[in-house]
C-alpha positions as CSV (number, residue, x, y, z in Angstrom):
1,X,6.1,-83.3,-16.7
2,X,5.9,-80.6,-19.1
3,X,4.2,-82.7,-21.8
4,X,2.1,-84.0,-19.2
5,X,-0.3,-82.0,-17.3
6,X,-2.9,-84.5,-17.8
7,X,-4.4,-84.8,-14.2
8,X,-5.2,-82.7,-10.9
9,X,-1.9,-84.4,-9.7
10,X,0.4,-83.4,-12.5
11,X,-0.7,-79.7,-11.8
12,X,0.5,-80.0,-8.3
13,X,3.7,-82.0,-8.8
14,X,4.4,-78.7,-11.9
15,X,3.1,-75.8,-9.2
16,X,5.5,-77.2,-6.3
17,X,8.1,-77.7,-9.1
18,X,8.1,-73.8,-9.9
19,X,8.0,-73.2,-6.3
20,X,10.2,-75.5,-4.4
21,X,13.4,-73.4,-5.5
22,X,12.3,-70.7,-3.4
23,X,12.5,-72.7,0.1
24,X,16.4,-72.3,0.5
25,X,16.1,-68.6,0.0
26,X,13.1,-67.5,2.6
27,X,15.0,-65.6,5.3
28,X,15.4,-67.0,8.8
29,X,12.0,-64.8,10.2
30,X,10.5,-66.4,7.1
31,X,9.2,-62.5,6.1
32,X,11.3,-62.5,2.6
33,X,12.2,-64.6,-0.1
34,X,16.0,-63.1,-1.1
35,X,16.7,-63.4,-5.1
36,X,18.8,-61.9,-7.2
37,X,18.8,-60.0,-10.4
38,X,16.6,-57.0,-11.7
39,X,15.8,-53.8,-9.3
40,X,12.6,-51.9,-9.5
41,X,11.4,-49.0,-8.7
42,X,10.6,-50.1,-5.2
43,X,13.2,-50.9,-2.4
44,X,15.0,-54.4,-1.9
45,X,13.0,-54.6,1.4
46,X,9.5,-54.8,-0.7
47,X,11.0,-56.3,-3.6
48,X,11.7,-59.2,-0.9
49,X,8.4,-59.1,0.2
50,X,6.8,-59.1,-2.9
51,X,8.3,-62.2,-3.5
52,X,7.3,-63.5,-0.6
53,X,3.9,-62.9,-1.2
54,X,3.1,-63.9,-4.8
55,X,3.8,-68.0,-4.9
56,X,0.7,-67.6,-2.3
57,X,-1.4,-67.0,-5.8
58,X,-0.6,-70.8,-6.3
59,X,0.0,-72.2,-3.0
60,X,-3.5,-71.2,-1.8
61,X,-6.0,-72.8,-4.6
62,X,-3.7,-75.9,-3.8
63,X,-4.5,-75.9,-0.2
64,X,-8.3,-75.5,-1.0
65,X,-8.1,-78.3,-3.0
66,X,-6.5,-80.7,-0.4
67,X,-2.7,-80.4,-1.2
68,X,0.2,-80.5,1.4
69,X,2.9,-78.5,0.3
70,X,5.8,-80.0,2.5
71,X,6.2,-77.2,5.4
72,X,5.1,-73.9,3.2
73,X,2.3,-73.7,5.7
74,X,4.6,-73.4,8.2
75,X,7.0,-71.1,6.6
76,X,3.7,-68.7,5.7
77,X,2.8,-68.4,9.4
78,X,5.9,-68.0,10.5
79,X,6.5,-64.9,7.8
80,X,3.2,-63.6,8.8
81,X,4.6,-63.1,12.5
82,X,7.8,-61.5,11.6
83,X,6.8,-59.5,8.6
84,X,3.9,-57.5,10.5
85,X,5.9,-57.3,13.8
86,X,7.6,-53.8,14.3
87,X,10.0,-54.8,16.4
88,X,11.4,-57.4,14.0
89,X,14.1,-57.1,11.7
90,X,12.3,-58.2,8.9
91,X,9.3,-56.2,9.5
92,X,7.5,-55.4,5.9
93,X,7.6,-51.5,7.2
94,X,4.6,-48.7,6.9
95,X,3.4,-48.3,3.2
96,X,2.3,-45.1,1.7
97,X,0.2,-43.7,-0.9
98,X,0.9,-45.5,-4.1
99,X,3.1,-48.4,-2.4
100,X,3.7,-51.4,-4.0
101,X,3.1,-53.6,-0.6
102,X,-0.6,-52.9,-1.6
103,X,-0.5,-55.0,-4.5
104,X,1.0,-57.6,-2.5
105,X,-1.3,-57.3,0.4
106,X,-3.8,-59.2,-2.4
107,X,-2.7,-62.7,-2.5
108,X,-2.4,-62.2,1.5
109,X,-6.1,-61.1,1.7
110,X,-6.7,-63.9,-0.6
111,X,-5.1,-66.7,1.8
112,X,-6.9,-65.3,5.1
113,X,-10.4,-65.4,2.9
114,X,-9.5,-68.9,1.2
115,X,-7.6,-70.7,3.9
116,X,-8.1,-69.2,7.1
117,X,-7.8,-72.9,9.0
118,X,-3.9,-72.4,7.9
119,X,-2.7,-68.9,7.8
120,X,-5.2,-67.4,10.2
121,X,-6.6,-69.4,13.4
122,X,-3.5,-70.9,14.3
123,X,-2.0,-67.4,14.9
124,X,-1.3,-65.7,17.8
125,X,-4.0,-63.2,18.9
126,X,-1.2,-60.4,19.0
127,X,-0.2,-61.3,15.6
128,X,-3.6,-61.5,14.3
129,X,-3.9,-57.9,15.7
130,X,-1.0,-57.0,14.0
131,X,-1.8,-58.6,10.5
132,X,-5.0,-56.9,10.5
133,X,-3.8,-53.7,11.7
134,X,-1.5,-53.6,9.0
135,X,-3.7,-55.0,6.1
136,X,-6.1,-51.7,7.1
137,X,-3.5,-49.4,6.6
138,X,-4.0,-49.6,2.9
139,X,-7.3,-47.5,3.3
140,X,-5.5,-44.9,5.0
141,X,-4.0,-44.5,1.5
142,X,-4.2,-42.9,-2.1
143,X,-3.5,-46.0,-4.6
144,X,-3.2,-46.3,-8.0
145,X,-6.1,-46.3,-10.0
146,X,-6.3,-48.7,-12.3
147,X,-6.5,-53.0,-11.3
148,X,-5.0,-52.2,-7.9
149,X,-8.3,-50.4,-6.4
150,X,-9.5,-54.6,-6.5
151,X,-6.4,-55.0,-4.0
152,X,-8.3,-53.1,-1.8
153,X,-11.5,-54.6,-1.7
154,X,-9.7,-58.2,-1.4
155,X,-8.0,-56.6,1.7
156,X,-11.4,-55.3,2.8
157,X,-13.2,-58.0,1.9
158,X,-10.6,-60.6,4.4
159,X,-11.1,-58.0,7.5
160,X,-15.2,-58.3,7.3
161,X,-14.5,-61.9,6.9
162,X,-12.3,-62.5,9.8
163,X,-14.6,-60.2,12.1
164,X,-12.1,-57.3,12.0
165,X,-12.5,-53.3,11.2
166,X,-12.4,-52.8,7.6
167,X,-13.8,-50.1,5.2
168,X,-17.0,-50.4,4.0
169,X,-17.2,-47.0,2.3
170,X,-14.1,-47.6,0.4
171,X,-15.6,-51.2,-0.6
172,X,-18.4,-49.9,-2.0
173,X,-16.7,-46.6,-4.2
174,X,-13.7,-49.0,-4.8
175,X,-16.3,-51.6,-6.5
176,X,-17.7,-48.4,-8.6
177,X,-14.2,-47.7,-9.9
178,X,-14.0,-51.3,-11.1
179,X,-17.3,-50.6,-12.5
180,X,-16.2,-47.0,-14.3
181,X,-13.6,-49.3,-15.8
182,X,-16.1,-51.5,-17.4
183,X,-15.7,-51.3,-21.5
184,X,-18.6,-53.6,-22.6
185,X,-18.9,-57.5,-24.3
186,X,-16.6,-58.2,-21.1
187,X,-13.5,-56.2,-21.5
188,X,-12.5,-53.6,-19.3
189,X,-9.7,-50.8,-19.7
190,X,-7.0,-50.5,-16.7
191,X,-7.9,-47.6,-14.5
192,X,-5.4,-44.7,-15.9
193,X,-3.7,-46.9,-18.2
194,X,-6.8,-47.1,-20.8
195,X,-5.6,-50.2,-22.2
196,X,-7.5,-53.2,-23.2
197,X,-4.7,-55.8,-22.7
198,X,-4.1,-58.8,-20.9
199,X,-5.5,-56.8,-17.4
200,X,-8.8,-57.4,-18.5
201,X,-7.6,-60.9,-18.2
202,X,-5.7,-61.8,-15.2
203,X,-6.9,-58.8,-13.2
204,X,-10.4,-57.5,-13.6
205,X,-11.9,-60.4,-14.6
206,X,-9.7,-62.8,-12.7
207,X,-10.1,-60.9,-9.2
208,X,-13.9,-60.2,-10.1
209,X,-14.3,-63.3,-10.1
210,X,-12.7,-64.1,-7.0
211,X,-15.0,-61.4,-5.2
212,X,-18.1,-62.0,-7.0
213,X,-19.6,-64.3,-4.3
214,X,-18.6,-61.7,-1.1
215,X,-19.5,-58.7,-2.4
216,X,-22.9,-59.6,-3.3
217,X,-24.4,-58.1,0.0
218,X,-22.4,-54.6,-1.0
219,X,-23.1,-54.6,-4.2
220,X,-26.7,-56.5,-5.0
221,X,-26.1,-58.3,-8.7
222,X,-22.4,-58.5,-8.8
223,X,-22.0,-62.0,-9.2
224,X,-23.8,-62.6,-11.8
225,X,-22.2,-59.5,-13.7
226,X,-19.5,-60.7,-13.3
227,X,-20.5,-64.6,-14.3
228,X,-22.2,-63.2,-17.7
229,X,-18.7,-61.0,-18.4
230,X,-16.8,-63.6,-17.5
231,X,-18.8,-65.9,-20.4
232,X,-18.6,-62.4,-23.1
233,X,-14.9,-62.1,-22.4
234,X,-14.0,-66.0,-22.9
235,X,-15.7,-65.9,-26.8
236,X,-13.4,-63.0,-27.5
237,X,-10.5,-63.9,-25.1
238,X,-10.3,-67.6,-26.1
239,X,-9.4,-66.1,-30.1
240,X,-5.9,-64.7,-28.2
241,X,-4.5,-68.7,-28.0
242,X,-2.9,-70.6,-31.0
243,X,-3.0,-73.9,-31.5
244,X,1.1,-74.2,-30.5
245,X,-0.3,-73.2,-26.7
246,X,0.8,-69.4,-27.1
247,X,-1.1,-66.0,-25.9
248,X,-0.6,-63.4,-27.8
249,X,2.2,-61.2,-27.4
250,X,0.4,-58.1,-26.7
251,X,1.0,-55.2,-23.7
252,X,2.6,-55.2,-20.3
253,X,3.4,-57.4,-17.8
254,X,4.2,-60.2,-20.3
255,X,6.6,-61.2,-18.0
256,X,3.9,-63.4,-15.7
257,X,4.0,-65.6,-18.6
258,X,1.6,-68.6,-17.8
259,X,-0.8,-66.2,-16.1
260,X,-2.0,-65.7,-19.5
261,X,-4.0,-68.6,-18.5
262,X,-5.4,-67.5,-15.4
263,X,-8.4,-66.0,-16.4
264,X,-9.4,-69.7,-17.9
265,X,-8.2,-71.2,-14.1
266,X,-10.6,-68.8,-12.5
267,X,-13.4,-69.3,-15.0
268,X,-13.0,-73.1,-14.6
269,X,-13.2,-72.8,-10.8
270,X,-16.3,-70.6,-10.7
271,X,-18.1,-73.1,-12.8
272,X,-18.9,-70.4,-15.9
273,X,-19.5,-72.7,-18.3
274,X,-19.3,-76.6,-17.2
275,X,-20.2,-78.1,-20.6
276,X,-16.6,-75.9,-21.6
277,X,-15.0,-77.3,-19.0
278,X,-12.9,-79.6,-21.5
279,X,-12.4,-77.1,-24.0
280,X,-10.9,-74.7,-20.9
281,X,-8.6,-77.4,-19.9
282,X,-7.1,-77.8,-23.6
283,X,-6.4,-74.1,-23.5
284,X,-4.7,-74.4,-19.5
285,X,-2.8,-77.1,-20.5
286,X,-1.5,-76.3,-24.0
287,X,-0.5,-72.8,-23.0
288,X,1.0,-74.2,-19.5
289,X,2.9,-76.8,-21.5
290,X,4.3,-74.3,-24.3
291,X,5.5,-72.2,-21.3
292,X,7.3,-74.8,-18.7
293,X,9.3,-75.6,-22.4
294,X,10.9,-72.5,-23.1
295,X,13.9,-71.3,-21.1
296,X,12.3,-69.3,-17.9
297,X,14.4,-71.0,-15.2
298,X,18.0,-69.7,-14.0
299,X,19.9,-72.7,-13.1
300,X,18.9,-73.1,-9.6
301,X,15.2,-73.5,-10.5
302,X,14.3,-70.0,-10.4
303,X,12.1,-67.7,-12.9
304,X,13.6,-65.3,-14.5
305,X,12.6,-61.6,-15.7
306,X,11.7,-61.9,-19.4
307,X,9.4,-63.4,-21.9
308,X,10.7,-66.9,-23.8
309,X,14.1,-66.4,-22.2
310,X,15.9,-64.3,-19.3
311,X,15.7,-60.7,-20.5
312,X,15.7,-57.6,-18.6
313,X,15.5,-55.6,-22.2
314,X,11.9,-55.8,-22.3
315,X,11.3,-55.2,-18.3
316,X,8.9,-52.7,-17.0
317,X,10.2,-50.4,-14.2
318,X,8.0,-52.7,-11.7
319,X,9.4,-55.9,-12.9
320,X,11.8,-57.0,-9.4
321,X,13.2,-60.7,-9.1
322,X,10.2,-62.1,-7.7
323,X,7.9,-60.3,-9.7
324,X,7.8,-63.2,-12.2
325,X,5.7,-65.6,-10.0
326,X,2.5,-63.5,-10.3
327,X,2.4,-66.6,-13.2
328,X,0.9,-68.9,-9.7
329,X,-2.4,-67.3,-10.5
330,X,-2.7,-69.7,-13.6
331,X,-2.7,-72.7,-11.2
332,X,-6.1,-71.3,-9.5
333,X,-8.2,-74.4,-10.8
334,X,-6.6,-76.7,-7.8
335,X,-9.3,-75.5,-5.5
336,X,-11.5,-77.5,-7.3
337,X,-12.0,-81.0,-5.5
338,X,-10.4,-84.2,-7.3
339,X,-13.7,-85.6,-8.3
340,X,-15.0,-82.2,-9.9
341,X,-16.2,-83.2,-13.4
342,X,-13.3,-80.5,-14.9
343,X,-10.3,-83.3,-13.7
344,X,-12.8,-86.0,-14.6
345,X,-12.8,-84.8,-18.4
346,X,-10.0,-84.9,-21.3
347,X,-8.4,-81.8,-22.8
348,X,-10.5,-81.0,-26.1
349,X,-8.6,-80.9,-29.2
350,X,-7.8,-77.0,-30.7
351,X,-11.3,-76.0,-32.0
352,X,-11.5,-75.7,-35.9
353,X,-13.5,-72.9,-36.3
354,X,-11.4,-70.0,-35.2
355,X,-9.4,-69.7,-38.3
356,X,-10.7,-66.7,-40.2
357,X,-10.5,-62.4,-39.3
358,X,-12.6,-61.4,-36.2
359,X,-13.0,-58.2,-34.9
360,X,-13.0,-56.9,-31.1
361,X,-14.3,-53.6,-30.5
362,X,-14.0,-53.4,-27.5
363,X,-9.8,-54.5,-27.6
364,X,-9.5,-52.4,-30.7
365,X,-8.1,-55.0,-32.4
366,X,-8.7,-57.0,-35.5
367,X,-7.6,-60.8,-35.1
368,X,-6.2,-63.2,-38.3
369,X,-6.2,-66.4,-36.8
370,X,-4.7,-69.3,-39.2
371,X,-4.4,-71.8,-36.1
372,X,-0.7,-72.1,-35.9
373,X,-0.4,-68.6,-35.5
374,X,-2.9,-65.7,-34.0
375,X,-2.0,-61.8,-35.5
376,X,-4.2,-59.0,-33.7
377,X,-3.8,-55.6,-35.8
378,X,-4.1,-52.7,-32.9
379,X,-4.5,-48.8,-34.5
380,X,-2.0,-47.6,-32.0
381,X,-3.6,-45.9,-28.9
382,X,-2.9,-42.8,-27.5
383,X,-2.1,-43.3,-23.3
384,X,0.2,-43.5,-20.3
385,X,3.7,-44.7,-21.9
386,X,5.9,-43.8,-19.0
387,X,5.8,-47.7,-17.9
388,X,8.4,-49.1,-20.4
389,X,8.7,-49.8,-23.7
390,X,4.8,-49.1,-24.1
391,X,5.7,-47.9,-27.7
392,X,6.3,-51.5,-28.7
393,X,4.3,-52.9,-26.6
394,X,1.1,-51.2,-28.0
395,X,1.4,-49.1,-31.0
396,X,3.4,-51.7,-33.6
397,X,0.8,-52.7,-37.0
398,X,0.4,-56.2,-36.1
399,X,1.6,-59.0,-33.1
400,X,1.7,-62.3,-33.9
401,X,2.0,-65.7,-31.6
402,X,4.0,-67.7,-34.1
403,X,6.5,-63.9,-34.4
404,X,6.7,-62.4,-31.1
405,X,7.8,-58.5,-31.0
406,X,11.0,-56.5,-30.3
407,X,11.5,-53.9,-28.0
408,X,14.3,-51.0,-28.6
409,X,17.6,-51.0,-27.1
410,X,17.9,-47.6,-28.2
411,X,17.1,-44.7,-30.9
412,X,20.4,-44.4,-32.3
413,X,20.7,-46.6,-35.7
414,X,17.5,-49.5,-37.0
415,X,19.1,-52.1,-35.5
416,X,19.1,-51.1,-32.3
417,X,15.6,-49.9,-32.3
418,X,14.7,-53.3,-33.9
419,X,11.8,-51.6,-34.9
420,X,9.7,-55.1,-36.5
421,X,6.3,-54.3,-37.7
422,X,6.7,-50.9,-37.8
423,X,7.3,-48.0,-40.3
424,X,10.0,-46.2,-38.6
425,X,12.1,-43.0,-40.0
426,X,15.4,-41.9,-39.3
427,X,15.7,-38.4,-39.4
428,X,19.0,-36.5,-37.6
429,X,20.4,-39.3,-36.9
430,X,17.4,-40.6,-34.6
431,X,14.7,-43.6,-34.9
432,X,11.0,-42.7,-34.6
433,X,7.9,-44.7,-34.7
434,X,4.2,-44.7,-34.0
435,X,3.5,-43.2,-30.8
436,X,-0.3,-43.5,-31.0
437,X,-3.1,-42.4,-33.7
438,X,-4.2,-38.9,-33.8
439,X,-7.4,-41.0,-35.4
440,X,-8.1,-44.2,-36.7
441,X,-10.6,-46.8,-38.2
442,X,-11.2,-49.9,-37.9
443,X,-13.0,-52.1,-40.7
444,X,-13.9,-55.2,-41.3
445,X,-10.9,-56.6,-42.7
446,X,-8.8,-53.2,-42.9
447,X,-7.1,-50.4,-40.0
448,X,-6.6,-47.0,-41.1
449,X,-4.8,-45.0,-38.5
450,X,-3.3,-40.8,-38.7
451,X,-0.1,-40.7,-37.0
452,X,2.9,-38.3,-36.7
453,X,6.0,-39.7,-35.9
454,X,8.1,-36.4,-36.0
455,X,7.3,-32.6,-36.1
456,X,6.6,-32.2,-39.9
457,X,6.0,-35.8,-40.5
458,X,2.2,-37.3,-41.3
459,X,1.9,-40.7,-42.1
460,X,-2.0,-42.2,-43.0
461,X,-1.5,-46.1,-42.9
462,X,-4.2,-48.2,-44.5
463,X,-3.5,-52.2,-43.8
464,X,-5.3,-54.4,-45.3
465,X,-5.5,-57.9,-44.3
466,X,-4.3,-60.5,-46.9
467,X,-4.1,-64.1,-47.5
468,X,-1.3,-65.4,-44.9
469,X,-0.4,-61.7,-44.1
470,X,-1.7,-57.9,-45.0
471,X,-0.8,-55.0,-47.2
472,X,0.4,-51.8,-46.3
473,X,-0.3,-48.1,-47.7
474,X,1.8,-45.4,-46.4
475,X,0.7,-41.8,-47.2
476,X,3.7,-39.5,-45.9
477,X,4.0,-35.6,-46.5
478,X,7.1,-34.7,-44.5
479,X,8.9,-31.5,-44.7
480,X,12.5,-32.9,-44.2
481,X,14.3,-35.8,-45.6
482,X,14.3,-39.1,-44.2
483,X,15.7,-42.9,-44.5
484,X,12.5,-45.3,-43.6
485,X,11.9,-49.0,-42.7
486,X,8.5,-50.3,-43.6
487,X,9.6,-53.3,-41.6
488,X,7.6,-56.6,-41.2
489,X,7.9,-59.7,-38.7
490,X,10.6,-60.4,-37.0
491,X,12.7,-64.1,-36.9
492,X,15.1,-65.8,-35.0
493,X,18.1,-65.2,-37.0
494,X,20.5,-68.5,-35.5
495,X,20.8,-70.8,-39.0
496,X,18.4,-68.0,-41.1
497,X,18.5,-68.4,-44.8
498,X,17.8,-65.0,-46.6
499,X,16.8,-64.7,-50.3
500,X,16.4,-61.4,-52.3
501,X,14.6,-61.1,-56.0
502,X,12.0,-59.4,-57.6
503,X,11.7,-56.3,-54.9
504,X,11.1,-58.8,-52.2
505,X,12.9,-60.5,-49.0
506,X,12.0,-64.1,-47.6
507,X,13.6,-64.7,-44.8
508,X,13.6,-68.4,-43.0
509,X,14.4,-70.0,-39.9
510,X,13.2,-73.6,-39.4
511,X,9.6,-74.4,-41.0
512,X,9.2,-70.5,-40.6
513,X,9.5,-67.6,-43.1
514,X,9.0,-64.1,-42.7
515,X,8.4,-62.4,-46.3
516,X,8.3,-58.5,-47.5
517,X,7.8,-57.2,-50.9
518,X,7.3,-53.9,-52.2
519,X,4.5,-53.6,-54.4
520,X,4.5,-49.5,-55.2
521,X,7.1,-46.7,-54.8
522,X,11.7,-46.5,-54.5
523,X,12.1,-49.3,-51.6
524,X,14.5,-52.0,-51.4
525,X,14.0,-54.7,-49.8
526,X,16.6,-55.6,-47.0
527,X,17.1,-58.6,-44.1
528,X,17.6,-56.0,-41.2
529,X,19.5,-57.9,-38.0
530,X,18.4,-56.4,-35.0
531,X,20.7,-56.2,-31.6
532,X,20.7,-58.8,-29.6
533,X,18.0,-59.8,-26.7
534,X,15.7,-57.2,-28.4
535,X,13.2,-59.8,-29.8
536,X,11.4,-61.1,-27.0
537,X,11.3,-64.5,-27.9
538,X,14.8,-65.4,-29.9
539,X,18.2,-64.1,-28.7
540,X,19.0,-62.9,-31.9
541,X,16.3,-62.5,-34.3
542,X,16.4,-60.4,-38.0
543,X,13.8,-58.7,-40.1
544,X,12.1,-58.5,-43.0
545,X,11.9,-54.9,-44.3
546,X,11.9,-52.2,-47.3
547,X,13.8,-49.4,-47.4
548,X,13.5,-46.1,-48.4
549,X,15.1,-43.0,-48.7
550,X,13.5,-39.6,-49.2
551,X,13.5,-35.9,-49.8
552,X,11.4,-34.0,-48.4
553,X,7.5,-34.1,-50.2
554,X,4.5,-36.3,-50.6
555,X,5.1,-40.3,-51.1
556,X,2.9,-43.2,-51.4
557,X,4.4,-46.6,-50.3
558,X,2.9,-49.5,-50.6
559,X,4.5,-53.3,-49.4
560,X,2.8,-56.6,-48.3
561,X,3.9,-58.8,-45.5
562,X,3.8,-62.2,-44.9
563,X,4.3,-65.4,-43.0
564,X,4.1,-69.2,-43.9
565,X,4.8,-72.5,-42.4
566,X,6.4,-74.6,-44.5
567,X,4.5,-77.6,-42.7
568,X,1.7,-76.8,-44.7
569,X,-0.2,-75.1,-42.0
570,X,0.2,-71.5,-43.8
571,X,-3.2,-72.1,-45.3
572,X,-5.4,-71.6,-41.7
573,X,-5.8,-75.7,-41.3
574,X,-5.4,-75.8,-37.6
575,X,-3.7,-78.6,-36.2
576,X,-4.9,-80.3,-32.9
């Protein structure tokens, strides 16, 4: 099935796949789906709800479009009763300001807007008092402002649909948020967050999208905003996908894996751009495919915290068992009928005319695209880290498709920061890194960025893209000493062959090598293995780096960095 995905059907038969695991562990009120593994920040009662709540992102669009799911309908009902029901053990309890049951209250509103025939007119009347009741509360309540203020308006949005009270002064300054949010050419940055990352994706676009049609009466003209971003985000968006089927490692919340897609689901289903219609599916499919073949499934069937494998190293604090099947908002495209012309069409082959540097202002981020593999150079931003791991997540030189990133298991030695793509300094006896740019430039084919990694440190980086990789210029005046790793792309380090010579380091794995040379200054270049389950996409991975170690003063390094295929694909031919 996973190198399938060739029809309508093959997308249901894969969503009820992903989802099918889960029946055995619903509880008996049906309220709760019980998993086991990572905590989060919120309680075990939410993080049971939550995962309750989320498959809905996949089940619904495949009710709209005419699927039977086998007794799920049932089973939502059922939870519906028991989870908004005081007196019931499995009651989903009162939220409060900045509650986590808000963001799950979404795919809930979503349902009893989409689907009402299943989840909401065959309910009792006292439990469609209850439901609504309880949806409300969330405007009795400060949220988070960032992507969740579009929680609200879905929940809004269901009560006026379904004839109950709702809010419309919090519809209408929650829709202005959104809008304060608004970055240009599409993009928007997350609320307090200020990131331009996969949110502007599979959350302001994505629910936009979903809201653009009901909110017109609120707000006159927000449809077709949000049709026209939609079309300026897909030209820049679309440049984030390699040929392989990958999105760019980039940001938080990588753990929803496939709902790197979503954004493409929704933009399919709202009829964007029909004549891309077969260019969209290429992108669904290839990335859908890449990710139902790497290993995201425990044993029993279910998804797992991590990226390419089960890892909890690179987890946010909100990250809970269930949190993974946020990915069901990829699978949005089943709401269209059979016959729409979108299942009627073939998957396009990989386009041929990304290959080349682009830039995107508004992402802050200047894309090498070679096909095969996709590296977006970021100047570091200054922002909200408190998350976890947004140091590696946001602030490294480059991230790459074909080399996914590392996070740090601690500060103590290199290794265990496994600080890839980095320039990183070890000074008494600690690791420290970029932590945001005081300033920084971005050029057509070069970054600059001023950054101080340590009291007494300053670092000006110029990186200047190259064939197959980029250069590096490091201008350091520190006033202590310090060992430094200008280190370059991580690779999976099982069967790696590593070959030193001429101030340089190629290391290779497979038909990939990960190269770094020093081309001015005292470094020496080294193969750096990094602790385990750091990399997010090999268990054990190693890097290429050059090391130096310094007195206090002024230094000038300068390295290069590369990768290559040994296919024959290092060149930028992309393959289809």
């Amino acid at each position: 099935m996973a190198d399938g995905l060739q029809s309508k059907k093959d997308y249901q038969e894969t969503l009820l796949s992903l989802l099918e695991p889960l029946r055995s562990r619903f509880s008996d009120g049906c309220a709760r789906v019980r998993l086991y593994g990572a905590g989060a920040t919120y309680p075990k009662d939410v993080v049971e709800m939550e995962a309750f709540a989320r498959p809905l992102w996949g089940l619904v669009p495949y009710w709209m479009g005419g699927g039977c799911s086998g007794g799920f309908e049932d089973i939502y009902r059922k939870g519906l009763a028991s989870g908004t029901d005081p007196d019931n053990p499995e009651y989903w309890g009162d939220p409060g300001d900045y509650d986590q049951r808000y963001v799950e209250m979404a795919p809930i509103a979503f349902a009893l807007i989409s689907v009402p025939r299943l989840l909401w007119e065959p309910l009792a009347d006292d439990v469609k008092d209850r439901l609504s009741s309880w949806l409300y509360r969330i405007n009795d309540h400060e949220i988070s402002r960032c992507n969740w203020y579009y929680f609200r308006i879905l929940v809004n949005l269901a009560l006026r649909k379904l004839g109950r009270r709702f809010s419309k002064e919090r519809l209408l300054d929650d829709a202005a948020f959104i809008e304060s949010c608004y970055a240009g050419g599409g993009w928007y940055e997350d609320g307090v967050s200020r990131r331009t990352d996969y949110y502007s994706a599979f959350a302001m676009q994505f629910y936009g999208l979903l809201c653009s049609d009901l909110l017109d009466d609120v707000c006159p003209g927000f449809s077709q905003r949000m049709r026209d971003r939609a079309l300026a985000f897909s030209r820049d968006f679309e440049l984030w996908f390699d040929s392989e089927g990958r999105g760019l490692p980039y940001g938080r919340s990588l753990i929803y894996r496939m709902a790197q897609s979503s954004f493409w689901s929704a933009f399919a289903l709202f009829h964007i751009s029909p004549s891309s219609d077969s260019a969209v599916r290429g992108i669904i499919g290839r990335n859908m495919r890449y990710w139902l073949n790497q290993d995201i499934r425990d044993d029993a069937g279910i998804l797992s915290v991590g990226y390419c494998y089960p890892n909890l190293t690179m987890a946010e604090r909100y990250n809970a068992p269930g949190s993974p099947y946020w990915c069901c908002k990829a699978f949005m495209v089943l709401a269209l009928p059979d016959t729409d012309p979108f299942w009627l069409c073939d998957e396009a082959s990989y386009p041929q005319d990304l290959a080349g540097i682009h830039i995107i202002r508004q992402a802050r981020m200047l894309i090498q695209h070679r096909g095969w593999d996709v590296s977006a150079y970021v100047p570091g931003m200054a922002g909200m880290k408190s998350l976890g791991h947004f140091i590696e997540k946001y602030d490294k030189f480059v991230y790459s498709t074909a080399f996914p990133f590392s996070v740090s298991h601690s500060d103590d030695a290199f290794m265990d920061a496994a600080p890839d793509n980095m320039l990183s300094f070890e000074v008494a006896g600690n690791i420290y890194a970029r932590r945001g740019s005081l300033e920084y430039e971005i050029k057509d084919d070069s970054i600059y960025s001023l950054w101080t990694p340590f009291p007494g440190i300053e670092v000006k980086t110029t990186i200047k893209l190259a064939a197959n990789g980029h250069i590096r210029e490091h201008v350091v005046d520190s006033s202590v000493d310090f060992i430094a790793y200008d280190a370059g792309y991580s690779i999976s380090s099982d069967g790696c062959a590593v070959e030193t010579g001429d101030g340089s380091v190629r290391i290779s794995c497979g038909d990939l090598q990960s190269v770094a040379g020093c081309l001015s200054g005292d470094g020496v270049p080294v193969a750096l293995k990094a602790a385990p389950n750091t990399n997010i996409a090999v268990r054990n991975s190693i890097i290429a780096c050059i090391k130096f170690e310094m007195k206090a003063g002024h230094h000038v390094f300068r390295d290069y960095f590369h990768t290559e295929r040994t296919d024959g694909l290092s060149s930028g031919k992309i393959r289809s």
